[in-house]
C-alpha positions in Angstrom: 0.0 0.0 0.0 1.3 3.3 -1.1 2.4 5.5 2.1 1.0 9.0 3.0 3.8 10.7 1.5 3.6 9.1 -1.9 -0.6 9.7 -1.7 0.0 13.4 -1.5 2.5 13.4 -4.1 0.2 11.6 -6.4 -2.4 13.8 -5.2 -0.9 17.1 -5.9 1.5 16.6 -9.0 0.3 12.9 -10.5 -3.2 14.4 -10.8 -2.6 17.9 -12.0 0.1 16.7 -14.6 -3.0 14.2 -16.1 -5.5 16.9 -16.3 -2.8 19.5 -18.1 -1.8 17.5 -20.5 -5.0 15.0 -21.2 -5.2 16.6 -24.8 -1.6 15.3 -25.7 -2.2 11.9 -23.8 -5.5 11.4 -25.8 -3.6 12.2 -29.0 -1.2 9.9 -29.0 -3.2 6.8 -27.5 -6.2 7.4 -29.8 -3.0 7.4 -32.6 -1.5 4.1 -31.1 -4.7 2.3 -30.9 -6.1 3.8 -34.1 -3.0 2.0 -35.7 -3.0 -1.3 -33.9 -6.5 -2.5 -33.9 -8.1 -0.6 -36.6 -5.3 -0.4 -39.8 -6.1 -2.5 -42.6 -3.7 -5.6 -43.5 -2.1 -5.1 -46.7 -4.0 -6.6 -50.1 -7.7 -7.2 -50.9 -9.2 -8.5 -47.4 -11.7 -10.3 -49.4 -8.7 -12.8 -49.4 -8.4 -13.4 -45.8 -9.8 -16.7 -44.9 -13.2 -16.3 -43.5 -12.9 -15.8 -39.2 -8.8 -14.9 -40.1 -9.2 -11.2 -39.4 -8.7 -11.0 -35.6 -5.7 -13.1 -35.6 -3.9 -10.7 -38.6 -5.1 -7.6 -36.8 -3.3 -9.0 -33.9 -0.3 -10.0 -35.9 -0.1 -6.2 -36.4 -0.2 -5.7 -32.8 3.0 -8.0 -32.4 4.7 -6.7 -34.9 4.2 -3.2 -33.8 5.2 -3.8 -30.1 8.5 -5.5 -31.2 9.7 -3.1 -34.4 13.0 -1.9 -33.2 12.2 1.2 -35.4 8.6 1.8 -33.1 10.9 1.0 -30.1 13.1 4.1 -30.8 9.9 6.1 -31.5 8.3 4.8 -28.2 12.0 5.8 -25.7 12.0 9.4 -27.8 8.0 9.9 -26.8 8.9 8.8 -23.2 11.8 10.8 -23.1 10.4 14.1 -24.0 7.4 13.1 -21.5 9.5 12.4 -18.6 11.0 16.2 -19.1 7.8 17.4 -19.7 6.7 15.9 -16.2 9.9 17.1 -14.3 9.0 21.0 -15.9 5.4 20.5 -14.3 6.9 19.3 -10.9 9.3 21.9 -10.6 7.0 24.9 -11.7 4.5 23.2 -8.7 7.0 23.4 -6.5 7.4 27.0 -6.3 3.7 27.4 -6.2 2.7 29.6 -3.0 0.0 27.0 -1.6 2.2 24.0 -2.1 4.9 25.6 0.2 3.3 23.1 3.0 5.4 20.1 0.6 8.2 21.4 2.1 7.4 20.2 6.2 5.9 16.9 4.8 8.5 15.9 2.3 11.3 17.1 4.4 10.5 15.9 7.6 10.9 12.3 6.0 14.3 10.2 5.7 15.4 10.9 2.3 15.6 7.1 1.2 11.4 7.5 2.4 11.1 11.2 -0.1 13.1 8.5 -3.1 10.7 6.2 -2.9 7.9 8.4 -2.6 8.8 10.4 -5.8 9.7 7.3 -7.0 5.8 6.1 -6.6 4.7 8.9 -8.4 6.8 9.3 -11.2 5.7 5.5 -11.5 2.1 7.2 -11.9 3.1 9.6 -14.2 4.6 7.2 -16.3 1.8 4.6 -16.6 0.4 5.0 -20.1 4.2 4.0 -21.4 4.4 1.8 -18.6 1.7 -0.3 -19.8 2.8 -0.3 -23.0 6.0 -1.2 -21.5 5.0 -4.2 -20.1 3.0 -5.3 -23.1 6.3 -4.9 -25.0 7.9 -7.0 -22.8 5.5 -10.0 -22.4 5.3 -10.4 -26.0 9.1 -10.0 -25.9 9.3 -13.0 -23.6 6.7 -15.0 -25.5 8.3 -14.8 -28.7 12.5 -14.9 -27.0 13.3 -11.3 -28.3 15.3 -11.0 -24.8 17.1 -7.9 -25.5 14.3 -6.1 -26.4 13.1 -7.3 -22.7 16.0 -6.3 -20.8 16.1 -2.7 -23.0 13.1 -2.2 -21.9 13.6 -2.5 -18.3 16.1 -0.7 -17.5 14.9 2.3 -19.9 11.6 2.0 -17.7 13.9 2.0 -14.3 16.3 4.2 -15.1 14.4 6.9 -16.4 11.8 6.7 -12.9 15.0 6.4 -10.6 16.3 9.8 -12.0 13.0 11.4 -12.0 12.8 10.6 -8.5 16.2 11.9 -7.9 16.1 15.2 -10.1 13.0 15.1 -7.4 14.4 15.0 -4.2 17.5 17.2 -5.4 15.0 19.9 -6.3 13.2 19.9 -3.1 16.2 19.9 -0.9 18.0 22.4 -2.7 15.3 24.7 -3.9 15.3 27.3 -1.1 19.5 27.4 -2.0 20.2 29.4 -4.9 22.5 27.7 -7.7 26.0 28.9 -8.5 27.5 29.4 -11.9 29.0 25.7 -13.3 32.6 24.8 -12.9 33.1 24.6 -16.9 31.4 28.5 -17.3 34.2 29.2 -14.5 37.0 27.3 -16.0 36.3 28.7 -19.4 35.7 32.7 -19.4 38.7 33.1 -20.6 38.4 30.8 -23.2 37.0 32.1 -26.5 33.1 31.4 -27.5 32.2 31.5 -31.3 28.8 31.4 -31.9 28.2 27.9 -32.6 29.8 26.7 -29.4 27.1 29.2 -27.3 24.0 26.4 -26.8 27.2 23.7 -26.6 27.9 26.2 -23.0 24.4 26.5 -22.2 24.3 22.2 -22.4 27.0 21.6 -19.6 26.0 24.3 -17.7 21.9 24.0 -17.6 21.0 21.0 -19.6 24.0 18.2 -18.7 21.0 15.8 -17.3 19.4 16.2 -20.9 22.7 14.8 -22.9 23.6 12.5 -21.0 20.0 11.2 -21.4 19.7 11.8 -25.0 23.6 9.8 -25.4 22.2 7.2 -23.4 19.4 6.3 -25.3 21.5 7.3 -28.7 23.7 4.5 -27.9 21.2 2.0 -27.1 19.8 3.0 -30.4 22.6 2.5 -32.0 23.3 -1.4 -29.9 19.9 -2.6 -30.6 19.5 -1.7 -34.6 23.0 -3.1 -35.4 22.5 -6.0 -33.1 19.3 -7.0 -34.5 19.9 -6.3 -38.2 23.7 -7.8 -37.7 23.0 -10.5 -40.7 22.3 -7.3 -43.0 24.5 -4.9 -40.9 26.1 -3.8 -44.6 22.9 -2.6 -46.1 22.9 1.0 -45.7 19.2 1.0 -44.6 19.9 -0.5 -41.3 22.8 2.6 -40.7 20.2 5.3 -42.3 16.9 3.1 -39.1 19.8 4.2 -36.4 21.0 7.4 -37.6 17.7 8.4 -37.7 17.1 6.7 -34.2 20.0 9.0 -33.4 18.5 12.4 -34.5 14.8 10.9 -32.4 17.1 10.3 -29.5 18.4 14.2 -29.6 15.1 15.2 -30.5 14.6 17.2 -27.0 18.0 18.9 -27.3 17.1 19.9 -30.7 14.3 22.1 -29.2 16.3 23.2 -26.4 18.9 24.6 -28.9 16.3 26.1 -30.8 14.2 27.9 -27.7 17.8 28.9 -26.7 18.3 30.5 -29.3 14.8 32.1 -29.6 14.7 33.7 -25.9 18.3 34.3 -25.0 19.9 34.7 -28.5 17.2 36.9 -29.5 19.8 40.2 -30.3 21.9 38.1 -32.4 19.2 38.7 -35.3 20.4 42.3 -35.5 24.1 40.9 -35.9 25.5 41.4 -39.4 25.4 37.4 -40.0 24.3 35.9 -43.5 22.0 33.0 -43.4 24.6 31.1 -44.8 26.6 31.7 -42.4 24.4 30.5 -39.6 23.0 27.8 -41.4 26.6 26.5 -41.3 27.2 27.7 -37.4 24.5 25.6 -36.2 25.4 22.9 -38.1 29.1 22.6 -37.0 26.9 22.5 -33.8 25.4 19.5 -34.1 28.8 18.2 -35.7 30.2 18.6 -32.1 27.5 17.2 -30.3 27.0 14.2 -31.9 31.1 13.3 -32.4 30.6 10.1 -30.7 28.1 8.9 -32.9 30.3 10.0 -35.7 33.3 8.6 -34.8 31.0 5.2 -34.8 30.6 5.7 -38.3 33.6 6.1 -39.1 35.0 3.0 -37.0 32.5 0.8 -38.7 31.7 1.3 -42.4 34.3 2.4 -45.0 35.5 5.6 -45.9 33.5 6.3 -48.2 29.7 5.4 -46.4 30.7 6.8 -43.7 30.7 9.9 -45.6 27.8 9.4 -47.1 25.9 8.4 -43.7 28.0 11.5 -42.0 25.6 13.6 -44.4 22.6 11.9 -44.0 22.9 12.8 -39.9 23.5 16.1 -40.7 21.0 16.9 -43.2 18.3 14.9 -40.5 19.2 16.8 -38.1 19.1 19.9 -39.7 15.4 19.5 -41.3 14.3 18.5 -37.4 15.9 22.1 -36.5 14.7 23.8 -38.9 11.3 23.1 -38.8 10.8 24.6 -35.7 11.5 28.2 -37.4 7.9 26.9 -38.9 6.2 25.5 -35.8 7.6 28.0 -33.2 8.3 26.7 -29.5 4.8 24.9 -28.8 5.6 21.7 -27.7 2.2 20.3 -28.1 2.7 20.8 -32.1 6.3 20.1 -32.0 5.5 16.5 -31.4 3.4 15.8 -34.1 6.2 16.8 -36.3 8.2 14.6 -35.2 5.8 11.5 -35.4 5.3 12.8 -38.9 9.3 13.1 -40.2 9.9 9.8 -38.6 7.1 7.9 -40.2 8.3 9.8 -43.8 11.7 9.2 -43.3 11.6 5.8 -42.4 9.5 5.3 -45.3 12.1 6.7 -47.6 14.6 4.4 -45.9 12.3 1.3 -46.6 12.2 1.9 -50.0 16.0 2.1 -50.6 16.0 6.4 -51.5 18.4 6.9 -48.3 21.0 8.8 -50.2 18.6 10.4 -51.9 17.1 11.9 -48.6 20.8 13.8 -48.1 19.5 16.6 -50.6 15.9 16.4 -49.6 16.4 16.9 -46.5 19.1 19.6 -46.8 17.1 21.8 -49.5 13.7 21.6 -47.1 15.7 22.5 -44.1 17.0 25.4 -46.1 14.0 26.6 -47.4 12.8 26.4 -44.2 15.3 28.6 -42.5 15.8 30.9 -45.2 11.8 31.1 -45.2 11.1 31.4 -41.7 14.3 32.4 -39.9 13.1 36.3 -39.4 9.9 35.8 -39.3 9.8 33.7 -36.2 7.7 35.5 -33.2 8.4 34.8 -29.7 5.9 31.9 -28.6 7.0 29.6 -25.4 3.1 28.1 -24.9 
């Protein structure tokens, strides 16, 4: 039975967090079950064998749960809910009339507050949860034990440092935060402006990347690991370099609402669009030099080129659009459901090199397009 504690947790954050964001919870369930139990199999159904329609629609269902590529879509989702839940938490917490929080969270041990946030983060969590477990029990039931074990410790990890990020926030909120060592160690060191958000990362967002690397590496593990008798197809490397732009997907829209509400004077600098096209893509170069140097470590010279493109020009169009979109989070996801389903599409149908121009020429027409235009919006 769930302790005091964790009741008025639930109580005052699980609950409010449900009834803000219900819209978005209803739009992606009605999505995922839309998908699962109503799509249509593929061909004329007149030539199902009569009383064979349940069992396809739920050979669907299996293959959906187990996709490696709706796997990657389902940790992004998660992701950018989990730091959608800690934003809520942390904007209750300064609240005036939840200041009594304070005497009833403090006054417990702080292995009681863990578990406690724990508990509710747990609640939070329980749409992908259940669709967790689902995952999993099919995973058993048909020996994909990776996928189990992924699964898992995604789904414990990512409630053990809610709870955490939790119980550091309550005990330290009343204590104001210093400047970071690196911003100390490095004002004397010079700061072009492509390396600014790359400052603003390890100073307010280090939680964030090391999240997004995590799951980009697991990405990374999984596709390779379970496409490794076709590992030279360069479809399998185009399913986890996308993985790897859906992985950074919430860093993406950090750099860009960075740059919207604190980099807002830099419009009046005497920069070509050119020119910061190609800043914030030596941007993205830097952040994601692990995930090169794994291309280059395992495909030849000349692919990894070729893939090394393909990253940037994804990445890119997922910046980008947001000069469209603006900062609304609620619209930003949508987006993102949509340019993964496309590009993985295109990937499908063997045109991944030819999404290195696409890409790149929408993602310019897009910035060139929008880049001034862009009003101040942080709904």
């Amino acid at each position: 039975m769930p302790k005091p504690l964790s009741n008025i947790l639930v109580k005052v954050f699980a609950r409010g967090f449900y009834k803000v964001n219900s819209g978005l919870l209803i739009f992606m369930f009605v999505i995922l079950v839309s998908y699962c139990f109503f799509i249509n199999t593929l061909g004329d159904v007149k030539l199902l064998p009569p009383g064979k329609e349940l069992y396809y629609q739920f050979f669907i269902l299996i293959n959906f749960v187990n996709s490696p590529a709706m796997m990657l879509l389902f940790f992004a989702c998660w992701l950018v809910y989990t730091i959608k839940s800690w934003q809520y938490v942390a904007g209750q917490l300064r609240v005036e009339h939840h200041q009594f929080l304070y005497y009833s969270i403090l006054s417990a041990e702080r292995k009681a507050q863990f578990k406690s946030w724990s508990y509710m983060q747990f609640i939070i969590s329980l749409p992908f949860v259940f669709y967790a477990v689902l995952a999993s029990v099919i995973g058993l039931v048909f020996h994909h034990y990776l996928t189990v074990v992924i699964i898992i410790l995604f789904t414990l990890l990512l409630i053990a440092i809610s709870a955490f990020i939790y119980l550091k926030q309550i005990n330290n909120l009343v204590r104001e935060k210093g400047q970071s060592t690196l911003l100390n160690l490095g004002q004397s060191w010079g700061k072009p402006f492509f390396s600014l958000f790359i400052y603003q990362i390890f100073d307010k967002l280090k939680l964030a990347f090391v999240l997004s690397k995590l799951l980009s590496y697991m990405v990374i593990i999984s596709v390779m690991f379970s496409f490794a008798e076709v590992r030279t197809d360069s479809r399998v490397a185009a399913f986890a370099i996308l993985g790897v732009v859906m992985a950074h997907a919430v860093l993406i829209y950090q750099q860009h609402r960075f740059g919207l509400v604190y980099l807002s004077i830099t419009r009046n600098f005497p920069y070509s669009l050119t020119r910061l096209y190609i800043q914030y893509t030596l941007t993205w170069l830097l952040l994601l030099l692990p995930e090169c140097i794994w291309l280059f470590a395992g495909f030849g010279l000349f692919t990894a080129f070729g893939l090394l493109f393909l990253l940037m020009a994804i990445v890119m169009l997922f910046h980008c659009v947001l000069y469209r979109i603006g900062l609304a989070m609620n619209t930003y996801l949508p987006w993102l459901l949509a340019l993964f389903f496309a590009i993985s599409l295109a990937i499908l149908f063997g045109c991944v090199w030819l999404l290195v121009p696409v890409c790149f020429g929408i993602s310019l027409m897009l910035f060139y397009g929008n880049y001034y235009r862009e009003e101040l919006d942080v709904r």
